[in-house]
C-alpha positions in Angstrom: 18.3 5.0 -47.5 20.1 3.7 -44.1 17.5 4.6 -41.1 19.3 6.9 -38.9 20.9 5.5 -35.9 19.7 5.9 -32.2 22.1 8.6 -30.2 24.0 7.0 -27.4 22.9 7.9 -23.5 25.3 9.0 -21.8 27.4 10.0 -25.2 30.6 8.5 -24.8 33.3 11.4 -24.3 35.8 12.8 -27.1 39.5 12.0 -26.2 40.7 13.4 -29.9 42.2 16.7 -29.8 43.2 18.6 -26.7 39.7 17.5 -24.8 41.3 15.9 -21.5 39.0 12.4 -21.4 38.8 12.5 -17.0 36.9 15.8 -17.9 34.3 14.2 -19.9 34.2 11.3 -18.0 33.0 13.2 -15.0 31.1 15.9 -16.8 29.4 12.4 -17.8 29.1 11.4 -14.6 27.9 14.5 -13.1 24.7 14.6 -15.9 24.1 10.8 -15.0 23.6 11.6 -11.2 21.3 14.8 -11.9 19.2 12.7 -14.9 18.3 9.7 -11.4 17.7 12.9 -9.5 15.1 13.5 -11.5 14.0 10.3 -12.0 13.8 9.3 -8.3 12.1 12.3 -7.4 9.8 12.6 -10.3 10.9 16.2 -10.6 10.1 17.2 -14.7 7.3 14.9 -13.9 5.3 17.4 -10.9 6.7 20.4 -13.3 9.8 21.8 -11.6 13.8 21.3 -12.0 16.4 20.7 -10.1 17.5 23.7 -9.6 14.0 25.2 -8.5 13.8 22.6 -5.6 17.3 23.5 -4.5 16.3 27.1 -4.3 12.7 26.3 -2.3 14.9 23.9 -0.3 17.0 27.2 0.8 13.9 29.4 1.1 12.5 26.9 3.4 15.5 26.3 5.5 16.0 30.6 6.1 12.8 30.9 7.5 12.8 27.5 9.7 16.0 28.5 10.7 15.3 30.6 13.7 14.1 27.1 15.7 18.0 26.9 15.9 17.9 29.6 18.2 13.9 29.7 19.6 13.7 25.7 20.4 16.7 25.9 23.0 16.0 28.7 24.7 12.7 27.7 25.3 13.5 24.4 26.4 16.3 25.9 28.6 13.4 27.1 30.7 13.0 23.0 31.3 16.5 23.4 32.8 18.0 21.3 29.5 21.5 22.7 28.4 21.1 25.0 25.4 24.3 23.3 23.3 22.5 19.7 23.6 19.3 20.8 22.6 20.2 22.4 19.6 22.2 19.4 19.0 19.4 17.7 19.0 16.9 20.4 17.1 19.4 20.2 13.9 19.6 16.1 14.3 15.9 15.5 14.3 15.3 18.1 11.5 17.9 16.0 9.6 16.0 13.0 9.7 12.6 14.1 9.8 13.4 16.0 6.3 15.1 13.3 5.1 12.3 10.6 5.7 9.9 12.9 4.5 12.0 13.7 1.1 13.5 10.0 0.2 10.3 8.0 1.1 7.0 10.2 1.0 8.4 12.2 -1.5 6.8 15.6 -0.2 8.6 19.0 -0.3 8.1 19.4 3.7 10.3 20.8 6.6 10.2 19.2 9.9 11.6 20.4 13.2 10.3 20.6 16.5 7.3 22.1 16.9 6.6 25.8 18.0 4.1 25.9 21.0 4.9 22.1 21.8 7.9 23.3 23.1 7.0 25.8 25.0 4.2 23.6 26.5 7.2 21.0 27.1 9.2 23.6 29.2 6.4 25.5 30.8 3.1 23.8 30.8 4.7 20.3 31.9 8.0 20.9 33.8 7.4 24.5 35.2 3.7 23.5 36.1 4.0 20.9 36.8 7.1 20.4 38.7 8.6 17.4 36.9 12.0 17.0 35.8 13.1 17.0 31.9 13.9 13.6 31.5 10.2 12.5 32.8 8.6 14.9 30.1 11.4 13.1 27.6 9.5 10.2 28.2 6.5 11.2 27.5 8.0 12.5 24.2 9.4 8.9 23.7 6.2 7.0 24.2 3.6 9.7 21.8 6.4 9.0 19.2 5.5 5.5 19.8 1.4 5.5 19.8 1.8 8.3 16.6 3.7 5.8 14.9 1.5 2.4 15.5 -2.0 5.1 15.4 -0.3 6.0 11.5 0.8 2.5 10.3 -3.0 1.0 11.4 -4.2 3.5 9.3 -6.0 5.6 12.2 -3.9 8.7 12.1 -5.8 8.8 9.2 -9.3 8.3 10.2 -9.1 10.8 13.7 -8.1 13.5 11.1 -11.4 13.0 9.2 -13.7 12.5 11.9 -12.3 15.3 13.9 -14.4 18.7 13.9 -12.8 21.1 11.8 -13.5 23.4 14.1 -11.4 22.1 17.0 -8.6 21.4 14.5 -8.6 24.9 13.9 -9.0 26.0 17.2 -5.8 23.8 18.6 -3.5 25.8 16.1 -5.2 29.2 17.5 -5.0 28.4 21.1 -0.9 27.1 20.7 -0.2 30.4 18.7 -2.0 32.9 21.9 -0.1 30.1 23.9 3.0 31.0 22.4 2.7 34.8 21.8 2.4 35.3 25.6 5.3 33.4 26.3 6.8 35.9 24.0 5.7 38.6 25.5 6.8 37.4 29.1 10.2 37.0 27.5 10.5 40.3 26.0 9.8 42.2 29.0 6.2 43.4 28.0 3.8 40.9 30.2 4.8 41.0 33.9 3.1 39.5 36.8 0.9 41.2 39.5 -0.5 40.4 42.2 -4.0 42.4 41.6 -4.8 41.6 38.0 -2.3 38.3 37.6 -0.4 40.2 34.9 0.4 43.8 33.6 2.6 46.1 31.5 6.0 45.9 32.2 8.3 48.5 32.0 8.2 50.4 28.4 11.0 52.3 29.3 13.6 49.4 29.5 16.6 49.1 26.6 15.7 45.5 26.4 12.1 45.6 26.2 12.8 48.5 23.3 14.8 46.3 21.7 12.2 43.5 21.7 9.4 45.8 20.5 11.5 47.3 17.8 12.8 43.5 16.7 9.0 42.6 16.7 8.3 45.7 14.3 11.2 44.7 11.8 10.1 41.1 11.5 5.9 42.3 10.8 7.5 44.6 8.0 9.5 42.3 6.4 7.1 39.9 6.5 4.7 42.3 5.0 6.8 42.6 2.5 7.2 39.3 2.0 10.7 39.2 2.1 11.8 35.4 2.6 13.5 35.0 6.2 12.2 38.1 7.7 12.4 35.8 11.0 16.5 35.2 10.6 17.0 38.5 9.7 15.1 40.2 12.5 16.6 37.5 15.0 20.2 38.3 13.0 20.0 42.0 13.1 18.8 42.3 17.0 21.3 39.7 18.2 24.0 42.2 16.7 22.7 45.4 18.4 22.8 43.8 21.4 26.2 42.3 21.2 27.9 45.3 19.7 26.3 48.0 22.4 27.6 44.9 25.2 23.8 44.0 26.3 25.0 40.6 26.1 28.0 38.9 25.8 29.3 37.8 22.5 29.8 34.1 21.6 33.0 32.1 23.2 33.9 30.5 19.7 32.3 30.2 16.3 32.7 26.6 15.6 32.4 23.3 17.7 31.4 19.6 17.5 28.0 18.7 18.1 27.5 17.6 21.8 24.3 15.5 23.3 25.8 15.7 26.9 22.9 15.3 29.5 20.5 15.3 27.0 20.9 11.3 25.1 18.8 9.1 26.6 18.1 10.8 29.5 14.4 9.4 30.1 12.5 8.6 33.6 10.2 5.5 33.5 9.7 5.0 37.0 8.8 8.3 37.8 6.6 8.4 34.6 4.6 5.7 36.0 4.4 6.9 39.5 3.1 10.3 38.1 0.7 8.6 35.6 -2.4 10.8 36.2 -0.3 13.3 35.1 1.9 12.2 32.5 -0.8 9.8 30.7 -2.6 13.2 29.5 0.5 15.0 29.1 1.2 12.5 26.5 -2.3 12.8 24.9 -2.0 16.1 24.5 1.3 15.9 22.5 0.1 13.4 20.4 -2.9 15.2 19.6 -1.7 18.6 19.0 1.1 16.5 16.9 -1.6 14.7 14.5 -4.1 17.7 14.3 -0.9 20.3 13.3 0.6 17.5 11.0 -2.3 16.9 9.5 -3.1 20.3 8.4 0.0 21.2 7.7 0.8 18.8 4.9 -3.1 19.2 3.4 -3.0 23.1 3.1 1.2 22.6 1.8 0.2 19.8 -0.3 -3.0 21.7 -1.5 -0.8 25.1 -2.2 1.7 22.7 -4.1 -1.1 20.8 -6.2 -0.1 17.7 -4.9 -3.5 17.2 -3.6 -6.0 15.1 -5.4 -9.4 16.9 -6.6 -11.6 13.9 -6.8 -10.6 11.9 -3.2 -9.0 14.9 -1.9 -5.9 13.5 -0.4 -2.7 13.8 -0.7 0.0 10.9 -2.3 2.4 9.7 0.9 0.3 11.5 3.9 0.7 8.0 5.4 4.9 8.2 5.3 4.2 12.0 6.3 2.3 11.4 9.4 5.3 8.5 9.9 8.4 10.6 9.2 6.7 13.2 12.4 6.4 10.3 14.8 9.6 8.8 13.9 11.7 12.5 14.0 10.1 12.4 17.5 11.0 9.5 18.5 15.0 10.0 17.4 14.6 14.0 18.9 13.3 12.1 22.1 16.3 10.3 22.2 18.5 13.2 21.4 16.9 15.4 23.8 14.0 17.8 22.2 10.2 18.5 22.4 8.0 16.6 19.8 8.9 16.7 15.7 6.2 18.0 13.4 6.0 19.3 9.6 6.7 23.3 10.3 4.3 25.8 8.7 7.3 27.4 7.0 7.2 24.8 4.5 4.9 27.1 2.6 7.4 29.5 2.1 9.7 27.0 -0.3 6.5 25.7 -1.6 5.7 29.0 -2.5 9.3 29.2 -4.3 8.0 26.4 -6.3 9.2 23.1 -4.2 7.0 20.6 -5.6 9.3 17.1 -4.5 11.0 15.5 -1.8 14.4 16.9 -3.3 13.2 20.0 -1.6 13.5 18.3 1.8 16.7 16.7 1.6 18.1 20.5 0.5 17.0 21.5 3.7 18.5 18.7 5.9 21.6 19.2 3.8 21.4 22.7 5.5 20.6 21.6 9.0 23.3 19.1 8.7 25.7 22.0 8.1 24.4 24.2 10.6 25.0 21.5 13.8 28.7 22.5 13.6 28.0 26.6 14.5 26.1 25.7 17.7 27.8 28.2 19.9 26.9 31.4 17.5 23.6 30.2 18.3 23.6 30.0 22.5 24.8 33.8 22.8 21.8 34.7 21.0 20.2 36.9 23.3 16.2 36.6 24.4 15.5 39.5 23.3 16.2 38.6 19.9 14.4 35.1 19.7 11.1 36.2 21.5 9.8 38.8 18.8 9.9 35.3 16.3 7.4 33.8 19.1 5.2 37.2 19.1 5.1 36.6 14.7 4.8 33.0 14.8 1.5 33.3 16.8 0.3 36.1 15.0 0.3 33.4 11.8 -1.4 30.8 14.0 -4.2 33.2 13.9 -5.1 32.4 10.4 -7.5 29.2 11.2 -9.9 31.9 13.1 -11.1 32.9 10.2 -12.2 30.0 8.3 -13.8 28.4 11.4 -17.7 28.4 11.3 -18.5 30.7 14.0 -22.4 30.4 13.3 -22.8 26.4 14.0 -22.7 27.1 18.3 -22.3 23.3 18.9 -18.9 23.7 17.6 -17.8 27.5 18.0 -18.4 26.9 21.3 -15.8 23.9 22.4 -13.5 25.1 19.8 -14.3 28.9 21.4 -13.0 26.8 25.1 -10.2 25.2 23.6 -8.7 29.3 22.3 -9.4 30.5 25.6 -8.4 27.8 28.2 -5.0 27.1 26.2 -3.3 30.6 27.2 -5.2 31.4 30.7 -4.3 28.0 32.3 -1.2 28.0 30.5 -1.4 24.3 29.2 -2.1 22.9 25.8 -3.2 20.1 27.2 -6.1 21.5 29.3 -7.2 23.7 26.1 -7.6 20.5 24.1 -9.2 18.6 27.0 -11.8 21.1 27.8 -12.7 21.3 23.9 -13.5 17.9 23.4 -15.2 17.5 26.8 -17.4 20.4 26.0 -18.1 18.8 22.0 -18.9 15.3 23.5 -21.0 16.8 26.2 -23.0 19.3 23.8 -23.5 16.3 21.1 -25.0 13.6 23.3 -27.0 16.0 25.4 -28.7 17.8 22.2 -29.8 14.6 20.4 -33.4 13.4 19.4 -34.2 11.2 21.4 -33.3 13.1 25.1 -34.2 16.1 23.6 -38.1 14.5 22.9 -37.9 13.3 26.6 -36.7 16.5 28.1 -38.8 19.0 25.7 -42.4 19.1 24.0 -42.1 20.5 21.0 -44.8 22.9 20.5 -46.7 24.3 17.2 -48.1 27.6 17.0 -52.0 26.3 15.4 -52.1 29.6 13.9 -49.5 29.3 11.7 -50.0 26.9 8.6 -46.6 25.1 9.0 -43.7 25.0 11.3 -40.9 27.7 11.9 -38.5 25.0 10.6 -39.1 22.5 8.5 -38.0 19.2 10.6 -35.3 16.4 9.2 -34.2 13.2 10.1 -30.8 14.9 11.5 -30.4 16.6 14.8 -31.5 20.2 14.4 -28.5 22.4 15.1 -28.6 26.2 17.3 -26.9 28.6 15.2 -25.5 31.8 16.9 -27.3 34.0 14.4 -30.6 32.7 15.3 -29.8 33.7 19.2 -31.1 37.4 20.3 -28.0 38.5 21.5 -26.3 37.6 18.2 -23.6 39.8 16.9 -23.0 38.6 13.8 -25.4 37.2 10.4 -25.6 34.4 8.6 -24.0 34.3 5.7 -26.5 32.0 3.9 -29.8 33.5 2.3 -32.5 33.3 4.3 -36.0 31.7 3.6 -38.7 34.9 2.8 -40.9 32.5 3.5 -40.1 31.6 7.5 -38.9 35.7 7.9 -42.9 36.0 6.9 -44.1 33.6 9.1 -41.6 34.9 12.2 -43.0 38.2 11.3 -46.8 37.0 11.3 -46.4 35.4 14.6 -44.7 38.5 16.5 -46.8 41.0 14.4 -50.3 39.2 14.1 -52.0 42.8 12.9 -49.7 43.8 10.1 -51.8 42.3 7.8 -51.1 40.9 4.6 -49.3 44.7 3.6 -47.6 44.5 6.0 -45.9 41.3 5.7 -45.7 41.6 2.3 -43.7 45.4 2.7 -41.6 42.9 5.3 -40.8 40.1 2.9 -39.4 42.4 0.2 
């Protein structure tokens, strides 16, 4: 018996019968291209298909898509042209996604960063008084240090020796940071001269408008219905054209422009103004590692990518590059600093699970770069309900922050509340690690043993706490004006010896009655 033979890959095509051979030819051409998709991106391999990343690639893209409109209009507070900067927000979300999906193989969205932008426009040039192209170049040179910090490997290493609790904080801070530029936009947050800020007026068409927008997006959202955000943005931009609030757009389509926006950097002036620009630049490049960072662990985690043993994540290396290199080419283009977006989780969600993913949504930004004028007669009414929403989902790290270890609740406590009142990122960040450094050195062992005695009640037959080689830490719960527990068990033995000490005639009843 003849052994049977091996099948031919790719089959070679029929040309009998009425079959036309071109036809086969490219249907075999077509399955050859989708069988290296596969391949190269490993996508049977994570446990998706083809057409799964293609549909988590569209998710992605609808509910990143309203950084189209949100990104120039902020930065047109900077006094940057809103056709160039969009330009330039579509560019750099091209090749950020398509770094990110050819070479790290990761299903992430980049685009310019919410709450770096606004700090761009508001917090530096508004502030501080400096022109665009200054604050361009401070963009240019974090891409830069991000990019040498990642390929020496310690983009890496500040992300594990960072407190989690500042990491967390930074998000928190950016997203009240960027909520109250939202609400300044909308109409709601005016300023006063006896309390700094108030109510505006309720009663105004546009600041209804805003409100009801903001209400729309929460609901959908709620409902998890995928780009709530473009729809909201969408449905109020219509309302207000069609009722003449604002004017609709000039034309539909149009070439891509970078005028007064390419290259457009200040050297000598960033020099000149170096006390001011040098932590400028910090501050992007931290708030750009700490939000990169957790962005692609808690997407890579949600997509399983994530390894259980070493707990890291295949390609984090090319993900923290493809950020610092989108910034860099968006710095040259004419936009605020290039980061993984948080909406990646959306397509994840959809069941993204490769780098395929990202390259559908650059395909889609790619497209979008030639519709740039629908985009600049959106009015601001319409874009700053999506700032309002995306700081309500910065709010999320709040909760998992330890609140009960006070030698890190409290910087990270500073860094939440210093971010919105001074209206900089960069003070926020400042004033947390300040206040972490300051609280660490000052509470260790050996100043503590030259500052304090520690004393022993000889009454009692051991000590409150039982004493360790580590530096003891304060915990909020501990403190008498404590409003909230610990969420550990506590020791029946030290509540009976607190107990003894306070109440020396309970007796041994009574401290029993206590300790049950």
């Amino acid at each position: 018996q003849k052994p049977p033979q091996r099948q031919r890959w790719p089959p070679r095509p029929r040309t009998g019968g009425s079959a036309d051979p071109r036809g086969a030819r490219r249907s075999v051409t077509i399955m050859g291209f989708f069988d290296f998709l596969d391949r190269w991106f490993r996508v049977t391999e994570r446990g998706s298909t083809l057409g799964t990343e293609v549909r988590a690639g569209t998710v992605t893209f609808m509910t990143m898509a309203y950084i189209l409109l949100v990104n120039p209009t902020i930065l047109k507070g900077a006094g940057m042209p809103f056709r160039s900067v969009a330009s330039s927000t579509a560019l750099s979300a091209i090749v950020g996604s398509t770094f990110v999906g050819v070479v790290a193989n990761l299903p992430f969205g980049l685009g310019p960063g919410m709450g770096l932008n606004a700090y761009f426009a508001y917090g530096v040039c508004v502030a501080n008084g400096m022109t665009y192209d200054v604050a361009l170049t401070a963009v240019l040179i974090e891409g830069i240090v991000f990019a040498l910090l990642t390929i020496c490997g310690a983009s890496t290493f500040i992300q594990k020796i960072m407190p989690h609790n500042l990491k967390h904080a930074i998000t928190v801070g950016i997203g009240l940071f960027q909520a109250f530029i939202g609400f300044r936009m909308t109409g709601l947050v005016v300023p006063d001269e006896e309390t700094l800020v108030t109510l505006g007026n309720v009663k105004s068409i546009y600041v209804l408008i805003g409100v009801a927008t903001t209400i729309v997006i929460a609901v959908l959202t709620v409902r998890q219905v995928q780009g709530a955000m473009l729809i909201g943005v969408v449905a109020s931009s219509c309302i207000s054209w069609l009722t003449g609030l604002h004017p609709l757009p000039e034309r539909l389509v149009e070439m891509p422009t970078l005028d007064g926006t390419f290259l457009h950097f200040n050297f000598t002036e960033y020099i000149d103004r170096w006390h001011e620009t040098v932590p400028i630049t910090l501050a992007f490049l931290f708030v750009a590692l700490f939000d990169t960072a957790g962005v692609q662990f808690g997407a890579g985690l949600q997509a399983g990518l994530v390894d259980p043993v070493t707990h890291s994540l295949p390609g984090s290396t090319f993900a923290f590059l493809s950020s610092s290199i989108a910034t860099m080419f968006g710095a040259c283009t004419g936009t605020s600093p290039v980061i993984i977006a948080n909406e990646t989780c959306a397509g994840i969600a959809d069941g993204g699970r490769t780098g395929l993913t990202s390259i559908v949504i650059a395909c889609y930004f790619f497209l979008s770069v030639f519709f740039i004028p629908i985009f600049s007669a959106v009015p601001p009414t319409a874009t700053a309900p999506a700032l309002i929403i995306v700081g309500a989902l910065m709010m999320g790290p709040a909760g998992i922050m330890d609140w009960e270890n006070f030698n890190e609740s409290f910087p990270a406590y500073l860094t939440i509340a210093v971010m919105p009142l001074t209206y900089s990122i960069a003070n926020g960040v400042v004033a947390g690690l300040m206040a972490y450094c300051l609280i660490d050195v000052l509470t260790r062992d050996w100043l503590t043993g030259l500052c304090f005695k520690k004393k022993q009640d000889p009454n009692l037959t051991e000590p409150l706490h039982a004493e360790s080689d580590k530096t003891r830490r304060f915990s909020v719960a501990s403190s008498p004006h404590a409003v909230c527990r610990p969420t550990t068990p506590i020791d029946t033995r030290t509540v009976e010896i607190r107990s003894a000490r306070v109440h020396g005639d309970m007796g041994a009843e009574g401290a029993t009655t206590l300790r049950a």
